[in-house]
C-alpha positions as CSV (number, residue, x, y, z in Angstrom):
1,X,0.0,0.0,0.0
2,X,1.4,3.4,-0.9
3,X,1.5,6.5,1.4
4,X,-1.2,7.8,-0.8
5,X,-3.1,5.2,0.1
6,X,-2.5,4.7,3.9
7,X,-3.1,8.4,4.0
8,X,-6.2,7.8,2.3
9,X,-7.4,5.2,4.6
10,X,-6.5,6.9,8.0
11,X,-8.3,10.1,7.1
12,X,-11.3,7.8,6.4
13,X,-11.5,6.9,9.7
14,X,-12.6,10.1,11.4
15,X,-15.0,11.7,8.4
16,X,-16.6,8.3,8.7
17,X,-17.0,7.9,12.3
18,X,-20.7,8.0,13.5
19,X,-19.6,9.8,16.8
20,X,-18.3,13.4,17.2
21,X,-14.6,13.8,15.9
22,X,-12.8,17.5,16.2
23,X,-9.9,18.6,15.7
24,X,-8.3,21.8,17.9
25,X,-5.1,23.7,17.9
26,X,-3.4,25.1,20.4
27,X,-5.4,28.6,20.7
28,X,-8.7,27.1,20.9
29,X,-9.5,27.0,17.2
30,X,-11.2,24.1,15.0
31,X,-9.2,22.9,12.8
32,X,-11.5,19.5,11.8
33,X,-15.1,18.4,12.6
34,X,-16.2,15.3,11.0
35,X,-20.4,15.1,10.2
36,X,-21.2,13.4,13.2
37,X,-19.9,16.8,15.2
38,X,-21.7,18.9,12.5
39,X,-25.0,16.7,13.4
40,X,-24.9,16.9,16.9
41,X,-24.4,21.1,17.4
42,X,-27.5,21.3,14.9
43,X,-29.4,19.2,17.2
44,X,-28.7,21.9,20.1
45,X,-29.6,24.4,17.6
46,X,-25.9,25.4,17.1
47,X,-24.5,26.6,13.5
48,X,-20.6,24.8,14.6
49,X,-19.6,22.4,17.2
50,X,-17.1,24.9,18.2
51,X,-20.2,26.4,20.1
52,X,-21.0,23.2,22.3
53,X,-18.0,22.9,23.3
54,X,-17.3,22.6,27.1
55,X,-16.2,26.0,28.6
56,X,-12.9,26.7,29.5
57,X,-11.8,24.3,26.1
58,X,-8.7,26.4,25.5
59,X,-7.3,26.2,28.5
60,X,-8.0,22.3,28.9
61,X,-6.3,22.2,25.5
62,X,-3.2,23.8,27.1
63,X,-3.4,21.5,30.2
64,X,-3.1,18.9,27.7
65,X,-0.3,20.0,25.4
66,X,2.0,21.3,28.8
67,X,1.6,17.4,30.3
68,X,1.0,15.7,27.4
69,X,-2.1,13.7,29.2
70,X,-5.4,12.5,28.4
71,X,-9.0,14.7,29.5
72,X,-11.4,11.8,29.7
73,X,-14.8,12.1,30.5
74,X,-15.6,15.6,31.3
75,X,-19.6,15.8,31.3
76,X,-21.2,18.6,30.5
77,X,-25.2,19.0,30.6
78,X,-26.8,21.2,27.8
79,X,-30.9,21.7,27.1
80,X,-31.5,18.6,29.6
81,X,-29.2,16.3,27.6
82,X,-25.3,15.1,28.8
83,X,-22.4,14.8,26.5
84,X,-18.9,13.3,27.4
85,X,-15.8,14.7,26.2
86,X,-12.2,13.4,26.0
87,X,-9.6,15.6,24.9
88,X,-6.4,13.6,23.0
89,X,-2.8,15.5,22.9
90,X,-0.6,15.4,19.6
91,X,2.0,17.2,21.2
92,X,5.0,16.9,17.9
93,X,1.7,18.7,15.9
94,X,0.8,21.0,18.8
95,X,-3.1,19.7,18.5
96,X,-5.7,17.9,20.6
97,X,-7.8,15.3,18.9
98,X,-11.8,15.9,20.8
99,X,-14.4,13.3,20.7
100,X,-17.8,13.4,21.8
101,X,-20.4,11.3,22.7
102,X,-24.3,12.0,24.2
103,X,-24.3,9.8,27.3
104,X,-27.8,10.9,28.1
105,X,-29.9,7.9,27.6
106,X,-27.2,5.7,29.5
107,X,-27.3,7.3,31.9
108,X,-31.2,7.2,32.6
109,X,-31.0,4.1,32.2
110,X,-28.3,4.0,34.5
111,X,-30.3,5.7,37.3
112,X,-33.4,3.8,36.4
113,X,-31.7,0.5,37.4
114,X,-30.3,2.3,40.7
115,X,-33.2,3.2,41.7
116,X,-34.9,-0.4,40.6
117,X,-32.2,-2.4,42.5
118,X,-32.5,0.1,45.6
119,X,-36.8,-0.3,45.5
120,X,-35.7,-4.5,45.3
121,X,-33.9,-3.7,48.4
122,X,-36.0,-2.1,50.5
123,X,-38.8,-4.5,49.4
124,X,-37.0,-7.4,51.0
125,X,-36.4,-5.5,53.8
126,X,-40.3,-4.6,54.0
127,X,-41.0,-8.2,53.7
128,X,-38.9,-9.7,56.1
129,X,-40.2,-6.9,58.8
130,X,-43.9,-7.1,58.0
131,X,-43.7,-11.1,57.7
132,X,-42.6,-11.0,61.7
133,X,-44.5,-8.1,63.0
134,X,-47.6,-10.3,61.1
135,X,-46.7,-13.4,63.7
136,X,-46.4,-10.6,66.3
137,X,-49.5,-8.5,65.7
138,X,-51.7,-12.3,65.1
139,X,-50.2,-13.2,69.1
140,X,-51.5,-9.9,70.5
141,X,-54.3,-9.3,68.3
142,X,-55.7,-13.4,69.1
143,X,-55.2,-13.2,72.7
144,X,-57.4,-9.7,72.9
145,X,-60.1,-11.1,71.4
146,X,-59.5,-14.4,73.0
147,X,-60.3,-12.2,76.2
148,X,-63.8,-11.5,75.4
149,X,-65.0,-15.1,75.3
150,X,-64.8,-15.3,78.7
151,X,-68.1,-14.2,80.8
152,X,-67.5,-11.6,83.5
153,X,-64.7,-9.9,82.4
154,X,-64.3,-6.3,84.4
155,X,-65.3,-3.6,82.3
156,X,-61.8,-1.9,83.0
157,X,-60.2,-5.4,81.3
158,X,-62.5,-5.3,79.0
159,X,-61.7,-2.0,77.5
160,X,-57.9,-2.4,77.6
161,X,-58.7,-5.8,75.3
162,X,-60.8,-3.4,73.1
163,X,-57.7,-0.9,72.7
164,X,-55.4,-3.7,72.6
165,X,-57.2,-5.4,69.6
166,X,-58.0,-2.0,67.9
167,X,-54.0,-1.0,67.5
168,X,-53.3,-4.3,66.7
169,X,-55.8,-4.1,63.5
170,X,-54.3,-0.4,62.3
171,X,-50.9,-2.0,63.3
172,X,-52.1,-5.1,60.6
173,X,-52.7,-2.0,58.2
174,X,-49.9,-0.8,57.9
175,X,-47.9,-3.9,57.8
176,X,-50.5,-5.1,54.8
177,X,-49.2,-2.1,53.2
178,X,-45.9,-2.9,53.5
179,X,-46.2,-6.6,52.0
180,X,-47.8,-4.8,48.8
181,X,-45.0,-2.5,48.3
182,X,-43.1,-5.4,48.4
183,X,-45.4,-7.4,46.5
184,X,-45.5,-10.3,49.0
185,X,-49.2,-10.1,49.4
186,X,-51.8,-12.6,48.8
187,X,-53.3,-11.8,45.2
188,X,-56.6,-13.4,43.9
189,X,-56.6,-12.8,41.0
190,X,-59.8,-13.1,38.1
191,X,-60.3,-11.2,34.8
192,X,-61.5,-7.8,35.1
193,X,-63.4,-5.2,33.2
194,X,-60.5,-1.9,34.0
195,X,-63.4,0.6,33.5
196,X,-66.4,-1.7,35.9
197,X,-63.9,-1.5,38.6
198,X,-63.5,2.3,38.2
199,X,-67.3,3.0,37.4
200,X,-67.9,1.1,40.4
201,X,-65.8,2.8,42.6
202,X,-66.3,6.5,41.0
203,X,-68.7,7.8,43.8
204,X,-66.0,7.2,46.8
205,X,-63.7,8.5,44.5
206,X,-65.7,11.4,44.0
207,X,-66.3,11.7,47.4
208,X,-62.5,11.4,48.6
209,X,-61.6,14.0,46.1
210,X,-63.8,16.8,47.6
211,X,-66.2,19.4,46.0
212,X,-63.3,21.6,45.3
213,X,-61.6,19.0,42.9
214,X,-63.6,18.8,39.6
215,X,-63.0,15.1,38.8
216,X,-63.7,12.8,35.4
217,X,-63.3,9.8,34.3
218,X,-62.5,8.9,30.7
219,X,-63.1,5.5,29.9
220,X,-62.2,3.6,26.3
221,X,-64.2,1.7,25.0
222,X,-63.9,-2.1,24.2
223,X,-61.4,-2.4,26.6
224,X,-59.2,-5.4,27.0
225,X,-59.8,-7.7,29.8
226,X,-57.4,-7.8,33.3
227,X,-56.2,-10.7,35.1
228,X,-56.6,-8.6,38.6
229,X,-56.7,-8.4,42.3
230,X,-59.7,-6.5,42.1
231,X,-59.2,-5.0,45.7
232,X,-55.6,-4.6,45.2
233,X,-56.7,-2.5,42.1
234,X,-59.6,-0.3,44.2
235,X,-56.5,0.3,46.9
236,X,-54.5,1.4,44.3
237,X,-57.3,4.2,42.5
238,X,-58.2,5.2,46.4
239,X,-54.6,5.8,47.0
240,X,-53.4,7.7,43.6
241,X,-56.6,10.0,43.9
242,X,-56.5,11.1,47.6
243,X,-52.2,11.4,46.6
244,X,-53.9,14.0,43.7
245,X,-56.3,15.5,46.2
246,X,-53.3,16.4,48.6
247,X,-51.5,18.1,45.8
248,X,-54.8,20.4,44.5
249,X,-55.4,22.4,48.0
250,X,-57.3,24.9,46.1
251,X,-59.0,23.1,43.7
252,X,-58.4,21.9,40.4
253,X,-58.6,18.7,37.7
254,X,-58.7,15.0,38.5
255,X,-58.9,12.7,35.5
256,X,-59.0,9.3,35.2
257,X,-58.5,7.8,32.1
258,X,-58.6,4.5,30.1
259,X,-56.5,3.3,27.2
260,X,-54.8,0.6,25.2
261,X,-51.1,0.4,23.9
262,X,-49.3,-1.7,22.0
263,X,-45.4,-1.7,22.7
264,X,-42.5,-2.2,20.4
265,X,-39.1,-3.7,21.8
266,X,-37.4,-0.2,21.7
267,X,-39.7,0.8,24.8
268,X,-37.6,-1.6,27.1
269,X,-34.5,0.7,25.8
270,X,-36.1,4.1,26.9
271,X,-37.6,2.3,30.4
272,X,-36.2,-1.1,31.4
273,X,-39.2,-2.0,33.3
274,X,-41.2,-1.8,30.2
275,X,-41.3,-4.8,27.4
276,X,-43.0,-5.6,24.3
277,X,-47.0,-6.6,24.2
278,X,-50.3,-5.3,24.9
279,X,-50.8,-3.3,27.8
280,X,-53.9,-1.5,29.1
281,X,-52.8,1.8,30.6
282,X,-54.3,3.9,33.8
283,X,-53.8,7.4,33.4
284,X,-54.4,9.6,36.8
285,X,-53.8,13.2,35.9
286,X,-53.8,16.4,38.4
287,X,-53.0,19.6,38.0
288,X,-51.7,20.4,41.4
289,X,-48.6,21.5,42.6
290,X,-46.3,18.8,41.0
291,X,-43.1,17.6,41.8
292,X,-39.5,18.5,41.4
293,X,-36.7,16.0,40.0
294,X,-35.7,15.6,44.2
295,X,-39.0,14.3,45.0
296,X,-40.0,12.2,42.2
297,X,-36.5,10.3,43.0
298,X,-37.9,8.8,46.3
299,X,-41.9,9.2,45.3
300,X,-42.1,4.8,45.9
301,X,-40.4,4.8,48.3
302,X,-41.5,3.1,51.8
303,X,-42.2,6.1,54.9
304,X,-41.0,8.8,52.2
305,X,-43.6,11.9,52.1
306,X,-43.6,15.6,51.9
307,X,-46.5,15.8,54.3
308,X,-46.1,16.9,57.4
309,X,-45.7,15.5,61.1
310,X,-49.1,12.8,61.2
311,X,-50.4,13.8,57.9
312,X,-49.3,10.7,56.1
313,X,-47.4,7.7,56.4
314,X,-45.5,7.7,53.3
315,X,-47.0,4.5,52.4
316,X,-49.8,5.1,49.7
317,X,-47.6,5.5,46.8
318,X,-45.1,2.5,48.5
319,X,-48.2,0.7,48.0
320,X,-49.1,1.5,44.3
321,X,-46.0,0.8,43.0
322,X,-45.8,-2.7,44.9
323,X,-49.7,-3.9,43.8
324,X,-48.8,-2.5,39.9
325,X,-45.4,-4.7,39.8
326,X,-47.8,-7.4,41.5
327,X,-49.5,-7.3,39.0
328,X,-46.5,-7.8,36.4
329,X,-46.6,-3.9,35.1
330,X,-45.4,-0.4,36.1
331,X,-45.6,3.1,36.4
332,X,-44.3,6.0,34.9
333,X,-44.6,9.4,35.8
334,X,-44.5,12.6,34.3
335,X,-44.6,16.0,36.8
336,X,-44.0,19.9,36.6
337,X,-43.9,21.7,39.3
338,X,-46.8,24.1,39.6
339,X,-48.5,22.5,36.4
340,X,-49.6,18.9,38.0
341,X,-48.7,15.3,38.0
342,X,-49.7,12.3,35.4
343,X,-49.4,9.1,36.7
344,X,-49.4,6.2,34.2
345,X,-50.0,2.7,35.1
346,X,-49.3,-0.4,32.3
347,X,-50.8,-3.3,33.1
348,X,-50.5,-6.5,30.6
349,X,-54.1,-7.5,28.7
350,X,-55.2,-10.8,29.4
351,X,-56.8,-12.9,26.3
352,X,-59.6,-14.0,27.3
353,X,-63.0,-14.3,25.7
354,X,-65.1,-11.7,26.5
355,X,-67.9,-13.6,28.5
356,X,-65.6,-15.1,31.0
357,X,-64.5,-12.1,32.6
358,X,-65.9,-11.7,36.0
359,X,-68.6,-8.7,37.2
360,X,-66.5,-6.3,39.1
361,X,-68.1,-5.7,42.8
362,X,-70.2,-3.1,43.7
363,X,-68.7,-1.2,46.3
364,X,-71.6,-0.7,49.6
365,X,-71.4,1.3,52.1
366,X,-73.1,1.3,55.6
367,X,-73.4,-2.8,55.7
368,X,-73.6,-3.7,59.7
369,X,-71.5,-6.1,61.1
370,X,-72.8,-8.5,63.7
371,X,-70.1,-9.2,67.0
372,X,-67.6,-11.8,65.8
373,X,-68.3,-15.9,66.6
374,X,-65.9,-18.3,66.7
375,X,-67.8,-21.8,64.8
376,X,-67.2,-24.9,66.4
377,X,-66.5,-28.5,65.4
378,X,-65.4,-31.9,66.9
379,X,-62.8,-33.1,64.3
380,X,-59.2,-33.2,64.6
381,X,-57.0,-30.7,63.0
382,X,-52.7,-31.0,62.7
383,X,-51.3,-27.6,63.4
384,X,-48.0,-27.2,62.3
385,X,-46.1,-23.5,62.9
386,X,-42.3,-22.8,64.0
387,X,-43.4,-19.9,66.2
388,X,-44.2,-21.3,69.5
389,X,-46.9,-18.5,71.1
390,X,-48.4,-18.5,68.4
391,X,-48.6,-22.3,67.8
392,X,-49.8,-22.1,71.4
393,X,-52.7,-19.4,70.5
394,X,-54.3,-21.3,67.6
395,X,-54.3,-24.5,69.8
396,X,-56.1,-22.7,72.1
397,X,-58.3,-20.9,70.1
398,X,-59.2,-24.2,68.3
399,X,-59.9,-26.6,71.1
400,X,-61.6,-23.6,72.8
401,X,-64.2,-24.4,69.7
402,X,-64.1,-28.0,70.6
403,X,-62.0,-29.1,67.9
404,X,-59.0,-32.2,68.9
405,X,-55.3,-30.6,67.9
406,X,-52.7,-32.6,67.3
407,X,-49.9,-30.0,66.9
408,X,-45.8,-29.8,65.3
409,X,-43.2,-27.1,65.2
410,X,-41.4,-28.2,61.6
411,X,-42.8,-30.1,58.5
412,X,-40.5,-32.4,59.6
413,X,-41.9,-33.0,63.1
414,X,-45.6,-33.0,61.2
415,X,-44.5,-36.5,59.2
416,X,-43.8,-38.1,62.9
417,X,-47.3,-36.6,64.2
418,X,-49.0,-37.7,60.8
419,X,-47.8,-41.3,60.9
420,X,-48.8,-41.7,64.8
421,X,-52.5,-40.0,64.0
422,X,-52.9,-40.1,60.2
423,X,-56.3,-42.1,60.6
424,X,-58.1,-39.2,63.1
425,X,-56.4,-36.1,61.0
426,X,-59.3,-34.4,59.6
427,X,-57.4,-30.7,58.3
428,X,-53.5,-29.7,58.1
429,X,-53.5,-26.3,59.0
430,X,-49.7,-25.4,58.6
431,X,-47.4,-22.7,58.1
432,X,-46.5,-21.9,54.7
433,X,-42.6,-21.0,55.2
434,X,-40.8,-23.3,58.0
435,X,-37.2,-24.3,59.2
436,X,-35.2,-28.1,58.1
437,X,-36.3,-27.4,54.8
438,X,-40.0,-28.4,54.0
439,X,-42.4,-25.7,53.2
440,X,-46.1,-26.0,54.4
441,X,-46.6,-26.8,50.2
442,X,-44.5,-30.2,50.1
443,X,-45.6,-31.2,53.5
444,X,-49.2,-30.9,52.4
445,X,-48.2,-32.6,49.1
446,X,-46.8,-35.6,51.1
447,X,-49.4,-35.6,53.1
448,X,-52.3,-35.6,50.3
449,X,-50.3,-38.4,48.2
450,X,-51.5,-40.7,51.1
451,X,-54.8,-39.1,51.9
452,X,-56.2,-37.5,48.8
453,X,-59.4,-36.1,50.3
454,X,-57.5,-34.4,53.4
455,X,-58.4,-30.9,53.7
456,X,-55.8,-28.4,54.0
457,X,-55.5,-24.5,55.0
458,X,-52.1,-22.4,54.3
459,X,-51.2,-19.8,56.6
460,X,-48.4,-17.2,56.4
461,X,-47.4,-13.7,57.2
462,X,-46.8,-13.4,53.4
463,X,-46.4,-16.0,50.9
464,X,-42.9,-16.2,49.0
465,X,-44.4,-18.8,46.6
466,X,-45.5,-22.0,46.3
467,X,-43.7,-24.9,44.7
468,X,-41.1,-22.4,43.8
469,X,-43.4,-19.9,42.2
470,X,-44.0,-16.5,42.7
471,X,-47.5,-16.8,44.4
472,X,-50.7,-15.5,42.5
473,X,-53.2,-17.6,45.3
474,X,-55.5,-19.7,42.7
475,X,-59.1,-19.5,43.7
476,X,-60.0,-22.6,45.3
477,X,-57.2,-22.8,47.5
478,X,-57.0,-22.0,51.4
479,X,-55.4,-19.2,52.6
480,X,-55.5,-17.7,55.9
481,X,-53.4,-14.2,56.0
482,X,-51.6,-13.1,59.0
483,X,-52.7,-11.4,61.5
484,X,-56.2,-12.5,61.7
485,X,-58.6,-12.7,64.7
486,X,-59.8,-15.7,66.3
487,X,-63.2,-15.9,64.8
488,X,-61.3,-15.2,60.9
489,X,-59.5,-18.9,62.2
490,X,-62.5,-20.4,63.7
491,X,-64.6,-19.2,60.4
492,X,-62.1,-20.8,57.7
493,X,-61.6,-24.2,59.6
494,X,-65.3,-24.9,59.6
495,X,-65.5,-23.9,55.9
496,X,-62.9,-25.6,54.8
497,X,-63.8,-28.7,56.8
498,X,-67.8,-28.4,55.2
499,X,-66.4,-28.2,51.8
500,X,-67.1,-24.7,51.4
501,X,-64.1,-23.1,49.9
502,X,-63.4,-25.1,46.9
503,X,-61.4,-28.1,46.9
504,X,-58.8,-29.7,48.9
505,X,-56.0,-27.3,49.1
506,X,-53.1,-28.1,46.9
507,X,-55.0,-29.5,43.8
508,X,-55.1,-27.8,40.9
């Protein structure tokens, strides 16, 4: 190859190079700009890239001549967007080589899987707190109401029982709140009509928004069907609309809106959460105060808020963001402060035919509740739970209905109890996450493979999974969420036992 040619070749390199190549001399001056330079300063608007350049470029390009040394890196931020720029010395030809690059969609994405991994964190964390302060609250909570089944209690006794048992319920609250931030909750889910559940709800969220808050709901038409939590869905519209009637004081706009959206692979590239499919989105607009860029970076988060002291508990949002990624979707949202907030949920379509999607409930208000009673029985039940008081409270809430316990701390120690009584066991009611490694799932599995027809319930503080997958609890199995009250126990043991919650537990 001549030295024409090499020539030739070299100089091809930057005038073909998609990203920014310049050339500088030693005062500052361009000397070269390839297209890619020329395309980028007309994308800010700029007639030269000698007019994006990062201030203070001649004397970097001295810095670099005097040491001979490599700039790498230096960011500079320009009409929202971030370019990186390394300066090059040439110091026999007394010129700096300058490349650019726009770094600003890495780095979004950058900060969008910070702040995923961070929100993964601190949803473990909230599991792992609210799955013990669930044993906890179901020990104090059982043992108050425990106290009023026994005649002549003092009045005094009996009101500190009523106290006791009312924290304990707003104590339960909270901690349900935190297992749906972390999406450790119980779901039952069934396919859904999006705009029935709002239409349905639209009066109490009418009424939670206030007079002063004009507020209207836009529904699509021929919407695609949901595979929902329909509660988990009315918690999430109760929470996003009083979260848009805190941020309109004065008044204002509230829409709710209804669409559908079809994704292409390069949305997963502008939001990592998102992928490819169809999607029905919830829009929840406001134009209230908004938010600024150091808000919306800790809006999920658990305990986070900008209310004051005992106006909120920095939960609500925690909880949205937990029930939508339940649900295998997400939010985004878009905020100006002093223009308002849109929040957009994305949830996946289910395809279904139409007529087996299920009538959303009605919500009703005012229904009376009658004082709780705990239903009896006379068969024998296996109780199986690693924490001993509480072990110790349903045994004594279930013989207290007459029921013979037979009772184990592992699902280890339950195979020794089973083999000894398998003939009397009429229900397993076990734990669903145990120590020496067998889950309440296998030990009801082994336990079914030799009795078919043996009923089953599941308890837990949250539920991990079952057999290994992320749990979505299938309608007709048993599940008994901590806390609960006595009577909730007493109520789902006789059902259960009279074959009237679905089949055996465990069969699909």
């Amino acid at each position: 190859m001549s030295p024409e040619e090499q020539i030739h070749k070299l100089a091809a390199f930057p005038r073909t190079n998609p990203n920014p190549v310049l050339e500088l001399a030693a005062d500052g001056a361009m000397t070269y700009c390839n297209d890619a330079a020329r395309q980028l300063a007309a994308s800010f608007g700029a007639d030269s890239p000698a007019a994006i350049l990062p201030p203070g470029t001649k004397a970097l390009i001295g810095d670099c001549l005097s040491t001979g040394e490599n700039i790498m890196n230096l960011q500079t931020k320009m009409q929202q967007r971030t370019l990186s720029w390394s300066f090059i010395p040439v110091v026999e030809s007394k010129l700096v080589h300058c490349y650019a690059t726009d770094i600003t969609e890495r780095l979004n994405l950058e900060a969008q899987l910070r702040y995923s991994v961070k929100m993964e964190a601190v949803g473990q964390l909230a599991a792992g707190v609210a799955h013990d302060f669930n044993n906890i609250l179901t020990i104090i909570q059982g043992h108050a109401d425990l106290l009023h089944q026994f005649p002549g209690l003092p009045a005094a006794c009996e009101k500190s029982a009523r106290q006791i048992a009312a924290a304990a319920e707003r104590a339960s609250q909270l901690i349900k709140q935190l297992l749906m931030f972390s999406r450790k909750q119980v779901m039952q889910q069934r396919c859904f009509d999006l705009n029935e559940i709002i239409q349905n709800l639209s009066p109490m969220l009418r009424g939670l928004a206030g007079e002063h808050i004009n507020f209207l709901f836009d529904a699509a038409p021929n919407l695609p069907a949901l595979y929902l939590d329909v509660g988990m869905i009315e918690q999430v519209l109760v929470n996003l609309v009083l979260n848009a009637r805190d941020a309109m004081r004065s008044g204002g706009q509230l829409t709710l809106s209804t669409s559908q959206q079809t994704l292409e692979p390069v949305s997963s590239v502008l939001n990592p959460e998102a992928r490819p499919g169809h999607f029905v989105c919830l829009k929840v607009a406001d134009s209230g105060c908004g938010m600024d860029a150091q808000t919306l970076s800790h809006l999920f988060e658990p305990f986070f808020t900008t209310k004051g002291p005992g106006k909120g508990t920095g939960l609500g949002l925690a909880t949205v963001y937990g029930i939508v990624k339940q649900h295998q979707g997400w939010v985004v949202v878009d905020s100006q402060v002093g223009v308002g907030s849109i929040f957009t949920l994305f949830f996946p379509s289910a395809a279904i035919p139409a007529n087996a999607v299920t009538r959303a409930p009605v919500q009703e208000q005012g229904m009376a509740q009658g004082p709780p009673v705990l239903a009896r029985g006379d068969e024998t039940i296996l109780v199986v739970e690693d924490e001993p008081a509480l072990r110790e409270l349903v045994v004594n809430i279930l013989e207290l209905c007459g029921y013979r316990i037979c009772q184990a701390r592992t699902g280890v120690e339950a195979l020794g109890v089973w083999e000894r009584h398998k003939g009397e066991i009429d229900l397993l009611l076990t734990d669903m996450v145990m120590p020496e490694g067998m889950s309440g799932r296998q030990l009801a599995e082994r336990l079914q493979a030799e009795r078919p027809g043996l009923k089953v319930i599941y308890t837990s503080g949250y539920s991990p999974g079952m057999a290994g997958k992320d749990i979505a609890l299938l309608e007709g199995f048993n599940f008994l969420a901590k806390p609960y009250p006595p009577s909730r126990l007493a109520q789902v043991v006789r059902e259960c036992l009279d074959g009237k919650r679905g089949p055996a537990a465990g069969k699909k």
